[in-house]
KEGU-807963 format. One record per residue (C-alpha): x, z, y; residue in three letters; residue number from 0. Coordinates in steps of 0.001 Angstrom, whole numbers, plus 500000, padded with zeros to 6 digits. Example, Ala and Ser with C-alpha at 12.3 -4.5 7.8 and 13.67 -1.06 7.14 Angstrom:
REM KEGU-807963
SITE      px      pz      py  rest   nr
SITE  512300  507800  495500   Ala    0
SITE  513670  507140  498940   Ser    1
END
This chain:
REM KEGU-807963
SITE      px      pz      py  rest   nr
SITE  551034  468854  983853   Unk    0
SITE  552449  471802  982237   Unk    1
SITE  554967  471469  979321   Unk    2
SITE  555187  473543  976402   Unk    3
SITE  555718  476928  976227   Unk    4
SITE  558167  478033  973768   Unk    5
SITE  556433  480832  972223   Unk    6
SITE  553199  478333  971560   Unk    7
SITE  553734  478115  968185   Unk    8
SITE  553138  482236  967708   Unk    9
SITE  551062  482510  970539   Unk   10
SITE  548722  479739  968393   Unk   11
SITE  549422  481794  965431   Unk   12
SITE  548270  485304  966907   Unk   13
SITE  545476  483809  968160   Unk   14
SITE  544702  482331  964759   Unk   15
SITE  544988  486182  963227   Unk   16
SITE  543003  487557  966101   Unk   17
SITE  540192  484952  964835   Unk   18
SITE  540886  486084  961460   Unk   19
SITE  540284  489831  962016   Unk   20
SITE  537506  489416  964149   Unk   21
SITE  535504  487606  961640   Unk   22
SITE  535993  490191  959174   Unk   23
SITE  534908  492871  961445   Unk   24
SITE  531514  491005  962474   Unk   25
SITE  531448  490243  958694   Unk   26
SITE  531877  493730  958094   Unk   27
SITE  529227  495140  960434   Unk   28
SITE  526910  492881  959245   Unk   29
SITE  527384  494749  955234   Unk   30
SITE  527120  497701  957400   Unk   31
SITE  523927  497112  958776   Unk   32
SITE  522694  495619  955129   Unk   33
SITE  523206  498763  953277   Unk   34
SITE  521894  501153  956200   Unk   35
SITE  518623  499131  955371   Unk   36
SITE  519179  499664  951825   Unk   37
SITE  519526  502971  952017   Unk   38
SITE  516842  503307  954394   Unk   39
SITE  514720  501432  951737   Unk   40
SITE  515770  503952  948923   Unk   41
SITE  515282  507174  951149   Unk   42
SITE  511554  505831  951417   Unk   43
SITE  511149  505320  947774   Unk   44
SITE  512500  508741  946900   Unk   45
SITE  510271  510681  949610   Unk   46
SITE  507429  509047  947751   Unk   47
SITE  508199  511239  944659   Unk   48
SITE  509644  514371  946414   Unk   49
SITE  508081  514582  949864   Unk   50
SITE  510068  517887  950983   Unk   51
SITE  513502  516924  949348   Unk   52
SITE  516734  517236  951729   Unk   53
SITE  518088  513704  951163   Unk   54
SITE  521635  515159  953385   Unk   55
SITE  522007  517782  950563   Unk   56
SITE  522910  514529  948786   Unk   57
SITE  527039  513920  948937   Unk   58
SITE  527929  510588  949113   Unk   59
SITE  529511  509066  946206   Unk   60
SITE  533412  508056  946583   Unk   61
SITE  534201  504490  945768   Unk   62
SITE  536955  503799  943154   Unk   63
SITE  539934  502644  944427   Unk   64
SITE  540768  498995  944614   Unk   65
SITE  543206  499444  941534   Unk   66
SITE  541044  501520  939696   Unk   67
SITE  540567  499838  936110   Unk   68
SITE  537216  499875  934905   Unk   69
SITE  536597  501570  931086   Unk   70
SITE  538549  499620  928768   Unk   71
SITE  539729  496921  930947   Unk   72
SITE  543200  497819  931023   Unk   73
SITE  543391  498085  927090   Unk   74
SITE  541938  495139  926714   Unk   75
SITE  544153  493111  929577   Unk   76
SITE  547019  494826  927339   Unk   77
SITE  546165  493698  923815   Unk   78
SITE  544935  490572  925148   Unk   79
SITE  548573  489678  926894   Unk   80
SITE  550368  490246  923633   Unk   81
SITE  548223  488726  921916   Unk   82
SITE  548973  485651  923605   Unk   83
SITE  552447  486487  924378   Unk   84
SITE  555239  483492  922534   Unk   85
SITE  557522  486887  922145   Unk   86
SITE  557710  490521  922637   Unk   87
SITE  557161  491474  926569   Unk   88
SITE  558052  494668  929392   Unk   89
SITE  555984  496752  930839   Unk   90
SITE  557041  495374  933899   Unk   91
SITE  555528  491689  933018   Unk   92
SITE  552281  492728  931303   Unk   93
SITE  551340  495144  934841   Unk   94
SITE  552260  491892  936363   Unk   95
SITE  549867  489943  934646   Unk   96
SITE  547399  492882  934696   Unk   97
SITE  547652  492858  938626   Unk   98
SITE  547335  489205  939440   Unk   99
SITE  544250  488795  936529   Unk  100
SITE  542231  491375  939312   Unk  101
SITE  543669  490292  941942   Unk  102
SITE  546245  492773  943172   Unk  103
SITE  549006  492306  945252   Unk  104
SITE  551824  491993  943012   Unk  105
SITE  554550  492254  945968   Unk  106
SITE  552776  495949  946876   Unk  107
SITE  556071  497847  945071   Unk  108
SITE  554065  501270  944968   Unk  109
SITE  550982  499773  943471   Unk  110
SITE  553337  497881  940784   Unk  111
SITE  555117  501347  940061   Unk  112
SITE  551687  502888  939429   Unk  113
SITE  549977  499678  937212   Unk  114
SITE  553729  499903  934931   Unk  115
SITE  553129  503616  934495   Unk  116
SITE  549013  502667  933065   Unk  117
SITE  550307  499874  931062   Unk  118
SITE  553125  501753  929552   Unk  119
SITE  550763  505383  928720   Unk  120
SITE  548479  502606  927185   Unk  121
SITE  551353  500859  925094   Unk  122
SITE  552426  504491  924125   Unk  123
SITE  548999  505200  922720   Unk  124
SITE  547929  501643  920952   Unk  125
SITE  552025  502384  919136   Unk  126
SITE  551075  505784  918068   Unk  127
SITE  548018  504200  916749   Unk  128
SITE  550154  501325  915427   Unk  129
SITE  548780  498269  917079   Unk  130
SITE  552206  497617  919288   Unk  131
SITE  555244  498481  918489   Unk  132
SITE  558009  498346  921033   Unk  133
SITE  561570  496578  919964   Unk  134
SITE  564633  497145  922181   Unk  135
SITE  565443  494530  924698   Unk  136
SITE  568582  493172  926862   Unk  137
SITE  570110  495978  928487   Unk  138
SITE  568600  498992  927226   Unk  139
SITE  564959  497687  928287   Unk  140
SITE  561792  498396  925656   Unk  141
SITE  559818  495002  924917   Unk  142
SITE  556417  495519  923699   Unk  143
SITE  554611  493047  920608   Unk  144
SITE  551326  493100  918670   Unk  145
SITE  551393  494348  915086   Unk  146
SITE  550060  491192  912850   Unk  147
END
């Protein structure tokens, strides 16, 4: 009978993550193989209309990035936060609330730095339009409210 190691515990746990990862890659090949059929699909359709098009002259698309806020959705997140807000807020705590309402990692620093830089060039414009208006806070901070 063998008796326990004392690195089971994180042996058990790497293990765990190796499971993890592994899934996501099979997962992930499987999406892979989805849209090469898709695309395959489309490329059919399209040489239906134009038999002698170049279909590689066609550059892929980028995707957005992960952060990227669609059209409008940050203004409204904004608005919508102070709207709701019991008293004036930071910048700091409406990209907070931005981040975790689409799911963004709120402990990523540099992603936090970037949302608070959006949220505050979006305060600056909705004050120069005068639907916010900031007031000053504790310690030299700006807080941001709604204009009723």
């Amino acid at each position: 009978m063998s008796t326990p190691s004392k690195h089971e515990h994180v042996l058990s746990g790497l293990i765990a993550k190796r499971a993890e990862l592994a899934g996501r890659i099979e997962a992930t090949q499987m999406e892979l193989r989805r849209l090469i059929i898709d695309l395959d699909s489309l490329d059919a359709t399209i040489r239906l209309f134009a038999p002698d098009i170049d279909l590689d002259e066609i550059r892929p698309k980028p995707l957005p990035a992960r952060n990227h806020a669609f059209r409008g959705e940050m203004s409204r997140t904004v608005l919508n936060t102070l709207r709701q807000a019991a008293k004036p807020l930071p910048s700091r705590e409406i990209a907070l609330r931005f981040m975790t309402a689409r799911g963004l990692a709120t402990a990523d620093t540099m992603l936090l730095r970037v949302v608070v830089k959006r949220v505050g060039a979006c305060l600056r414009n909705y004050r120069n339009k005068r639907l916010v208006r900031s007031v000053d806070g504790p310690a030299r901070s700006i807080l941001w409210e709604i204009v009723r």
